[in-house]
N, C-alpha and C positions, 0 to 999 in steps of 0.2 A: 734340096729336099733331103731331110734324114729324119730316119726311122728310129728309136726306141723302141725296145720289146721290154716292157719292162714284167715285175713278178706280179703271177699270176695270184687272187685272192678270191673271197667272196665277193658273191655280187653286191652285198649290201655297203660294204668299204668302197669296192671302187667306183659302181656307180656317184656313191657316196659321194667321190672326190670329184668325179667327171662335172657330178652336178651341182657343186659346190655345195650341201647341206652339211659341210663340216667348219666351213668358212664364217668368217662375219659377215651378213647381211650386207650392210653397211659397206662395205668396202668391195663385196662380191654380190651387187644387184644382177636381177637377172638379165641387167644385158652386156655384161662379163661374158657370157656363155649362152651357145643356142644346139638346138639338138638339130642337125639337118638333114639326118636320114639314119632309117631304121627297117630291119626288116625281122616278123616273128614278134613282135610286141605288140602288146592290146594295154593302149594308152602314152602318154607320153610323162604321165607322172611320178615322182623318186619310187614311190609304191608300186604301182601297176611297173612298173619296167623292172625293177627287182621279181616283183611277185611273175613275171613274164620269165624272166631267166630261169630262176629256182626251180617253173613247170620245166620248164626242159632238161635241166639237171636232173630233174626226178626220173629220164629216160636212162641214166646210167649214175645210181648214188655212187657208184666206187672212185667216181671220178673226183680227187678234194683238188682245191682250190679251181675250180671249175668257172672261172672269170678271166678269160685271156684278156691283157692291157698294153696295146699297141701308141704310141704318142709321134705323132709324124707335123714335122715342121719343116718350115721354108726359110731363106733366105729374104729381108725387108725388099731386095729391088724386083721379088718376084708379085708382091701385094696386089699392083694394080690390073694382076689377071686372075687374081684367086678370089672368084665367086663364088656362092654356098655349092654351085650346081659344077663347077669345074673341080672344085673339092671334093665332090661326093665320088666325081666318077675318077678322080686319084686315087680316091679309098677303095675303090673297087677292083680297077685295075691290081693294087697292091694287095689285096685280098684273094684275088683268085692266085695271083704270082706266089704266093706264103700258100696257097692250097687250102684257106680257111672260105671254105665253100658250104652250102647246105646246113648253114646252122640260122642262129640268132644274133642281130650287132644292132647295137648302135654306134652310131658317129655325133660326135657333140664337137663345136666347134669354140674356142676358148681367144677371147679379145684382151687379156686382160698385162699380156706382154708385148715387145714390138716384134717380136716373131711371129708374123703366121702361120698357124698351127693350129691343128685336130687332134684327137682320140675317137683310135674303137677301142669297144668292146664288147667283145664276144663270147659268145659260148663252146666253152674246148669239146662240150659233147653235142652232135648235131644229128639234126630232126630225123635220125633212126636209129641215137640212142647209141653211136658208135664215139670216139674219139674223133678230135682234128690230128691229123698228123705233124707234128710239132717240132721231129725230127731237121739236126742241121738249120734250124730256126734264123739264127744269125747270119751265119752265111749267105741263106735266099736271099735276107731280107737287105742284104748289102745288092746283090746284083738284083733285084727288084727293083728298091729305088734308084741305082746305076740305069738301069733299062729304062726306068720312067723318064729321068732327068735328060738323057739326051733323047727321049722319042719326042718330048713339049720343049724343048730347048727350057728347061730351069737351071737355077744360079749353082754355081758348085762352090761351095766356103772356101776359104782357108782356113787352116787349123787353128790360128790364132785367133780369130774372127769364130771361132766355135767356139774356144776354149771362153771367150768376154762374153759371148750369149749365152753356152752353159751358166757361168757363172752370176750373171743376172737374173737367170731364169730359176736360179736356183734360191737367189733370195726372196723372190716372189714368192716362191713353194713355202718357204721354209717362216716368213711372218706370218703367214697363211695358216699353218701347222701350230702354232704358239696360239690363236686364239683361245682364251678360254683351257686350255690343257693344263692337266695338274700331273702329270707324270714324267717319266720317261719314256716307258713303257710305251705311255699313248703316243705321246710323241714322236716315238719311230714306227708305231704303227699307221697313224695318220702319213705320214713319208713314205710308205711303202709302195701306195697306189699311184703316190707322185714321183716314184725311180729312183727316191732316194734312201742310199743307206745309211741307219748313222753309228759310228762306229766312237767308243769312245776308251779311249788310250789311258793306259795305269803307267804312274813313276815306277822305274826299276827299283830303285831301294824300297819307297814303303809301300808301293803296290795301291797308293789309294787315287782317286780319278785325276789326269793333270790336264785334260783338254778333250777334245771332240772332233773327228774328220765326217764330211761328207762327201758321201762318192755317189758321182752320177753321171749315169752313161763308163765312157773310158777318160772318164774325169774324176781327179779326187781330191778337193781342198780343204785345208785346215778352215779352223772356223773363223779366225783373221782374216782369213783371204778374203773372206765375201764379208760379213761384218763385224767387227766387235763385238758385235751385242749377244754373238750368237757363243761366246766363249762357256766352255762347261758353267764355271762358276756365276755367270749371268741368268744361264738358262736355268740352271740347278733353285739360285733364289725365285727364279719367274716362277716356276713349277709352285714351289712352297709357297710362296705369296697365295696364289691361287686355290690352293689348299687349306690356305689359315693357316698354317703352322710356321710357329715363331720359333726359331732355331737360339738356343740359352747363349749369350754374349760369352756366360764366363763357367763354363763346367764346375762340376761339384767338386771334379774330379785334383781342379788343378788350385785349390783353395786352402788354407795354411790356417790351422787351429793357434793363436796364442794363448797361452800357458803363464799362470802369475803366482807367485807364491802364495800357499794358501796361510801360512806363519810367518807374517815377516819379523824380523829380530831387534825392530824399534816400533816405535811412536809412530818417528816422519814415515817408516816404511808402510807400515799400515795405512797410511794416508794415502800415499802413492798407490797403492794395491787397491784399496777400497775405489778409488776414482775410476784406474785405471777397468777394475770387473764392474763398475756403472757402466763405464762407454762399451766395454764391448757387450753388454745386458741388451744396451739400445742397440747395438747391430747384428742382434744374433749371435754373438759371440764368437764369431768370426770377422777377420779379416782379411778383405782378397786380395793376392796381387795383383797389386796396379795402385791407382787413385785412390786408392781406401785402406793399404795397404806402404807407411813409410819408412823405409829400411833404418834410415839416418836419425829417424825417432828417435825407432825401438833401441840401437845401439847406445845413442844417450842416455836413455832411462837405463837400461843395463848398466854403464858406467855410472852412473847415481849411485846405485845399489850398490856398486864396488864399493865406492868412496863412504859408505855410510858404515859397511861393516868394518873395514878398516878406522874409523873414527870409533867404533863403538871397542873395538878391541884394544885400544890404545885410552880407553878411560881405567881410572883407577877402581880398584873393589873387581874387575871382569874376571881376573885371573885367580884362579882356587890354589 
């Protein structure tokens, strides 16, 4: 059994997340998740359960981010004893232990990893309008579920065996996060509810973005670690795809004006010139580095041009 505390936000993001209405349908139907106790709500719906929290938030407005978001999971060889109604009374046990007493919670139960595991969440101002005491939070909440695990004899991890389910559980979170999102922004705000941070790293020399960490819990892995896909520059085009916006192949910036004589000092050169200000007429009159743009050309045609005024300077009659 370990606990996550993660940060605390509005009800309408974290419920949000609890109840998957940020998710793909599709891939997050509703039996992914089930709500299995609640106390201080009138309904069981994303609305009535928001609009339930908010009335109580309304007993002390000074209080901001007033949606506590607790995430308590088990061990897989504890499964075959964790039923909705022995879950419930783990969340309870651990609730009064944390001192989050006399308010509003829900508990919602989440299928959709191979760790058994819940969320509350709660309300930090309770039903007289006071604060929960919140105080040394992490600390409790280590000897809490210390105190749980050997009173029900549950599984105690090893670190590494945390560290593989962190990191699974965090790829789950984080495809989950990418549906439909066109930000950054959004995208670490939809993570937030989910305990993760996301941090993203600038090159020393030119200070522009070179990757992405995410940290969760007292875990924190580059974006290789968990997948590929999830690398700055992957996410960065996911983002803009979503968006519509189509990022220019070739800046304006890095584009190379050619320049032709506008007097050339023959015939043939004239000829040359005149061809050469058609082709660049059809392209704009530009030519960019790259494919459209050949050095080994231009250098020939330039030595053309040597070789003509020297021819012409060497006819008779040139010299005054």
């Amino acid at each position: 059994m370990i606990a996550k505390i993660l940060k605390s936000g509005n009800f309408s993001d974290v419920v949000g997340y609890v109840l998957r209405q940020f998710h793909d349908p599709e891939k997050y139907p509703h039996d992914t998740w089930r709500l299995i106790d609640s106390d201080g709500i009138m309904g069981e719906s994303y609305k009535q359960i928001v609009n339930s929290f908010d009335l109580g938030h309304s007993l002390n407005k000074q209080k901001s981010n007033p949606a506590g978001h607790i995430a308590v999971s088990f061990d897989q060889n504890d499964l075959p004893r964790l039923t909705d109604d022995f879950m419930v009374q783990l969340a309870k046990e651990y609730m009064e232990r944390m001192g989050i007493v006399d308010t509003q919670y829900i508990i919602v139960r989440h299928f959709e990893t191979e760790h058994p595991h819940f969320h509350i969440v709660y309300n930090r101002v309770n039903l007289h309008g006071k604060s929960i005491n919140e105080s040394k939070n992490f600390d409790r909440s280590h000897k809490a579920t210390k105190a749980i695990k050997e009173k029900y004899d549950l599984t105690f991890s090893p670190k590494k065996k945390l560290y593989e389910a962190a990191k699974a559980e965090m790829k789950v979170k984080i495809q989950a996060a990418m549906y439909n999102c066109k930000s950054w922004d959004e995208f670490k705000r939809r993570l937030t509810p989910a305990g993760i941070d996301v941090e993203i790293y600038k090159d020393r020399d030119t200070g522009k973005p070179q990757g992405v960490r995410f940290k969760f819990g007292d875990f924190t892995f580059k974006a290789s670690a968990i997948d590929r896909a999830f690398s700055f520059g992957r996410l960065d085009k996911f983002f803009n795809q979503n968006t519509g916006i189509k990022v220019p192949s070739q800046p304006e910036s890095q584009r190379v004006k050619v320049k032709f004589a506008s007097k050339p000092e023959s015939p043939k050169l004239n000829i040359v010139a005149d061809i050469a200000e058609t082709a660049a007429q059809a392209i704009g009159g530009l030519f960019q580095v790259g494919p459209g743009y050949d050095p080994e050309e231009q250098a020939f045609y330039n030595e053309m041009q040597r070789r003509e005024k020297r021819k012409l300077k060497k006819k008779p009659g040139r010299h005054l």
